[in-house]
C-alpha positions as CSV (number, residue, x, y, z in Angstrom):
1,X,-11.3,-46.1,-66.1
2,X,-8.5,-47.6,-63.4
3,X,-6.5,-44.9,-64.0
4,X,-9.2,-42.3,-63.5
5,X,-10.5,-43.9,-60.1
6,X,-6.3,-44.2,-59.0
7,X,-6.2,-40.5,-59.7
8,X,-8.7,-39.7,-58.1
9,X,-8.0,-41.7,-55.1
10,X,-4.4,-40.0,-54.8
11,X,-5.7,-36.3,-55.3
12,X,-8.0,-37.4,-52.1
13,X,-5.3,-38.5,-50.5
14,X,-3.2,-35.5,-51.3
15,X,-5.6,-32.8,-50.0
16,X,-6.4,-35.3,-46.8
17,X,-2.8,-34.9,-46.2
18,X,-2.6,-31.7,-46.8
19,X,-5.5,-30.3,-44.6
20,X,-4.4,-32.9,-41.9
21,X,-1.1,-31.2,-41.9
22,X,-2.6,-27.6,-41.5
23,X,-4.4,-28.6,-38.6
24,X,-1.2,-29.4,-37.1
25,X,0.8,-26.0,-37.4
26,X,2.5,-24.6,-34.6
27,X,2.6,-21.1,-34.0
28,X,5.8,-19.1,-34.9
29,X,4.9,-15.8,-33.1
30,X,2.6,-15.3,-30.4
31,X,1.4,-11.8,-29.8
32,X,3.0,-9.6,-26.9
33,X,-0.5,-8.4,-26.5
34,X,-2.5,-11.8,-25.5
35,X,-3.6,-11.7,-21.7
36,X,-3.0,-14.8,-20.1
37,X,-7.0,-16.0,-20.5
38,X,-6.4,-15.9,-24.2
39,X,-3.4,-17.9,-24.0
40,X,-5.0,-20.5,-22.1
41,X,-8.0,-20.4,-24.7
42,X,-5.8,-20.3,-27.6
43,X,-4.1,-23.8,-25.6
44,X,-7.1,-25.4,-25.2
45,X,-8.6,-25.1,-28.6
46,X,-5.3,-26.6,-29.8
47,X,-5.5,-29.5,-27.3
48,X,-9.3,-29.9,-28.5
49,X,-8.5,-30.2,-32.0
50,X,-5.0,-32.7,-30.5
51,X,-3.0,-30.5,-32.0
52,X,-1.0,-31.0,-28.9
53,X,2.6,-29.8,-30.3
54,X,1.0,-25.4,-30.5
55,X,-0.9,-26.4,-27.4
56,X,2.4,-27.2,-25.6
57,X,3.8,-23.8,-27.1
58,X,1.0,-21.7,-26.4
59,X,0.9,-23.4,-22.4
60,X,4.5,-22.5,-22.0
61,X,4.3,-19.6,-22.7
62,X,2.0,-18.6,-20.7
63,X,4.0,-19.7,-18.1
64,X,6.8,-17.5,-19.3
65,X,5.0,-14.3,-19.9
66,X,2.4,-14.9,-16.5
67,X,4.5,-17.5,-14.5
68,X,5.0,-15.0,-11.5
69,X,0.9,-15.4,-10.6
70,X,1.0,-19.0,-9.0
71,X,-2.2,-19.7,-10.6
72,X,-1.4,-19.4,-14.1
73,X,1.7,-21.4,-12.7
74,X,-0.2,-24.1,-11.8
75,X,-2.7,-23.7,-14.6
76,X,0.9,-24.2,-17.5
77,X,2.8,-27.1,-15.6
78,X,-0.4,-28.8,-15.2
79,X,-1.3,-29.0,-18.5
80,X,2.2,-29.3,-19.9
81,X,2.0,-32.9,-17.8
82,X,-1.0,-33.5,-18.8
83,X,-0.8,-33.1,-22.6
84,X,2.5,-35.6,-21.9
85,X,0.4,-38.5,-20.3
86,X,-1.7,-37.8,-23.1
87,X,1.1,-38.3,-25.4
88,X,2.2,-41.1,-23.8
89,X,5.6,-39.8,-22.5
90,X,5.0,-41.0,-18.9
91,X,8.3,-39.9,-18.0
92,X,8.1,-36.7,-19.3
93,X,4.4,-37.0,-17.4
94,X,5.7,-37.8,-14.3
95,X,8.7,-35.4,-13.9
96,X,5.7,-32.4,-14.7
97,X,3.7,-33.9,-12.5
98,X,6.5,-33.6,-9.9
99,X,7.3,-30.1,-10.6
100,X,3.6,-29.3,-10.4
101,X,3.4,-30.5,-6.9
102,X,6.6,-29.1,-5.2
103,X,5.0,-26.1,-6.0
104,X,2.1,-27.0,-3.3
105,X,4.7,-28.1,-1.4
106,X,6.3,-24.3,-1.2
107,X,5.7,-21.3,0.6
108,X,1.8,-20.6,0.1
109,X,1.0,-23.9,-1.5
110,X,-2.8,-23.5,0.0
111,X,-3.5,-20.8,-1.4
112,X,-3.5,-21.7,-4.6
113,X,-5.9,-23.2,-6.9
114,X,-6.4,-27.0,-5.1
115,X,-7.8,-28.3,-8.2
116,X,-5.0,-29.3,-10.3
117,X,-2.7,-30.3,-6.8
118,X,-5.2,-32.8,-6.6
119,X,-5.7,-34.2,-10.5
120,X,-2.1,-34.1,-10.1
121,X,-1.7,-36.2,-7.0
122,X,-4.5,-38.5,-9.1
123,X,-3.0,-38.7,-12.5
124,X,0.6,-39.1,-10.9
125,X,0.0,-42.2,-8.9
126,X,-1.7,-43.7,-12.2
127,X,1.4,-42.4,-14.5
128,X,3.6,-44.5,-11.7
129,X,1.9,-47.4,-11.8
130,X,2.0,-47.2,-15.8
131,X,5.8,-47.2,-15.2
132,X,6.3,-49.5,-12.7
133,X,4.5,-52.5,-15.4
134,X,6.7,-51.3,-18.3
135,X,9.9,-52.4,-15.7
């Protein structure tokens, strides 16, 4: 009867493991063919289910495939930092954070969507202040 119920207790955690794992996957291939909205929705439903590592892939590359429109620039370096503070790699946070903002900072900066200039600004003073304590 132990050994039953142990068995049974390892094939549950076998297939937990397992389908835990397979929520994790990171795409290989992306298709040429995804507009940049799909991108971002394909990102977001990774970041949903915290399957951060394909939202980071999916976000960057929608930043190499639609990086020349300075919205969907913003959109990809804002999230990339985001999903870092989210992770916990403030410096990694803090340096997107950065690059996010210099973009403001350049030729047209108004222009462009204010929203994540500003969660930026927010979530970068915070991500400092995290750093600072840790010294």
């Amino acid at each position: 009867m132990k050994l039953t119920k142990a068995l049974i207790a390892a094939a549950l955690a076998g297939a937990l493991a397992l389908s835990l794992g397979a929520c994790n996957t990171v795409p290989k291939t992306i298709p040429q063919n995804l507009t940049a909205q799909q991108l971002v929705q394909k990102a977001q439903d990774e970041s949903d289910a915290n399957n951060y590592k394909a939202a980071l892939v999916y976000y960057q590359t929608l930043i190499n495939r639609y990086g020349s429109d300075p919205a969907f620039l913003c959109e990809g370096e804002y999230e990339l930092a985001f999903i870092a503070y989210k992770e916990g790699r403030l410096a990694d946070s803090k340096a997107g954070f950065e690059k996010l903002l210099a973009i403001y900072s350049g030729p047209n900066g108004d222009s462009l969507p204010q929203g994540y200039k500003i969660l930026g600004q927010k979530i970068l003073a915070h991500v400092k202040d995290l750093l600072a304590r840790q010294k």
